[in-house]
N, C-alpha and C positions, 0 to 999 in steps of 0.2 A: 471556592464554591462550598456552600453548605446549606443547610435547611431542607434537605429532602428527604431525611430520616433513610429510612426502606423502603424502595421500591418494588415493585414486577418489573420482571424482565420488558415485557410490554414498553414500558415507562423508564426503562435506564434506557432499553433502545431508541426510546424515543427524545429523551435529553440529550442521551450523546451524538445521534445521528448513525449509528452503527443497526444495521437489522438485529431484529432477536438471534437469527440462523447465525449471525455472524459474534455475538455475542457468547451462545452457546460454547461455537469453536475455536473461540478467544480462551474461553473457560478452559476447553477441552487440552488445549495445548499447551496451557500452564500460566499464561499471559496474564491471567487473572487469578487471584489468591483463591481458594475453594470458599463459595458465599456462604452465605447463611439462606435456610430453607425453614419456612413454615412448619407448623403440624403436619398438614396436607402435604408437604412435600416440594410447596413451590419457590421458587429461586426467590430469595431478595437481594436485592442489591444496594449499598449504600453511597455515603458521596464519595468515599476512596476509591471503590468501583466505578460511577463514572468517572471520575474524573479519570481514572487509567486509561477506559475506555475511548475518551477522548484525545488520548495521547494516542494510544494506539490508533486511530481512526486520522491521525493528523499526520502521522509519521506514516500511515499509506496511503496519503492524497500525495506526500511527498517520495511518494517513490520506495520506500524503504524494503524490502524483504520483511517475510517473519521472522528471519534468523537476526536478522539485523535490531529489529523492532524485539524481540526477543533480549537479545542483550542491551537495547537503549534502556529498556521496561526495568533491568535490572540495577543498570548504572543508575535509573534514578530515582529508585527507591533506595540505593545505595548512597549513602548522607556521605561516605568515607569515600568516594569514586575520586579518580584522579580526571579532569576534564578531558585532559589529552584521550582519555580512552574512547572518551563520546565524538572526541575532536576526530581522532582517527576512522571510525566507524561511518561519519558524516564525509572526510576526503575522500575514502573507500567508492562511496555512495554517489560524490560527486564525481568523481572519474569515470565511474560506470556510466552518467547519465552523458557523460560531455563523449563518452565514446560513441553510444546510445546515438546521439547527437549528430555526432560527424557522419556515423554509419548512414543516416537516415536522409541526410543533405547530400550525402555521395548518391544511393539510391535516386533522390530527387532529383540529380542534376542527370543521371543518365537516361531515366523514364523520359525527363523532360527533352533529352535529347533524341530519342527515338521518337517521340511524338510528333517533333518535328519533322522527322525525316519520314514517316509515313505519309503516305498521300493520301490516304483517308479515302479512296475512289472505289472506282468496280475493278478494278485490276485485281491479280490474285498475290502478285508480292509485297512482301509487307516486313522490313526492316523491324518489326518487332519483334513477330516472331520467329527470324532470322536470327535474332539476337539470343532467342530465350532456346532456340535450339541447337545454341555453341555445347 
């Protein structure tokens, strides 16, 4: 990506798809190199910036942590990284979601199982919350 010289925050937000708030706190937490700022004072931001930005913004549709997105951010700007690092940080990642995963299908199968077993009526017992107040 190139050809957008410096932008406002406004306008990096708006290319990378990241809010300005969220931009800001990207900045704030080191994710982003310290920009360059106008006379006046106001942020610019170049193509190295978004495009981080977009990395960061990609790597939290996928689930990532800061901590995690933090040190991907660093691997890869890091030309000297060893892959396995990034490879590690991603199996980390994927094990969490596949636990994530399982938790939420167990969940589903019991919900759904009490659902069933409720009678939905005017009666007052109710195997639901019979369950939720083991």
């Amino acid at each position: 990506m190139s050809g957008f010289g410096t932008v406002s925050i406004g306008e990096a937000a708006r290319l990378s798809g990241v809010s300005a708030r969220m931009v800001r706190h990207y900045e704030g937490l080191g994710l982003l190199p310290p920009v360059a700022r106008t006379d006046s004072g106001y942020r610019q931001y170049g193509d190295a910036d978004i495009h981080t930005l977009r990395f960061i913004k990609r790597s939290r549709d996928l689930g990532f942590s800061m901590e995690e997105i933090a040190e991907l951010v660093g691997l890869w700007h890091n030309r000297r990284r060893a892959s396995a690092s990034v490879k590690r940080i991603a199996q980390r990642h994927l094990g969490e979601l596949e636990q994530r995963i399982a938790d939420m299908q167990s969940m589903r199968s019991t919900l759904a199982h009490l659902v069933h077993c409720c009678h939905g009526d005017a009666r007052p017992d109710c195997p639901i919350l019979d369950d939720l107040a083991k």
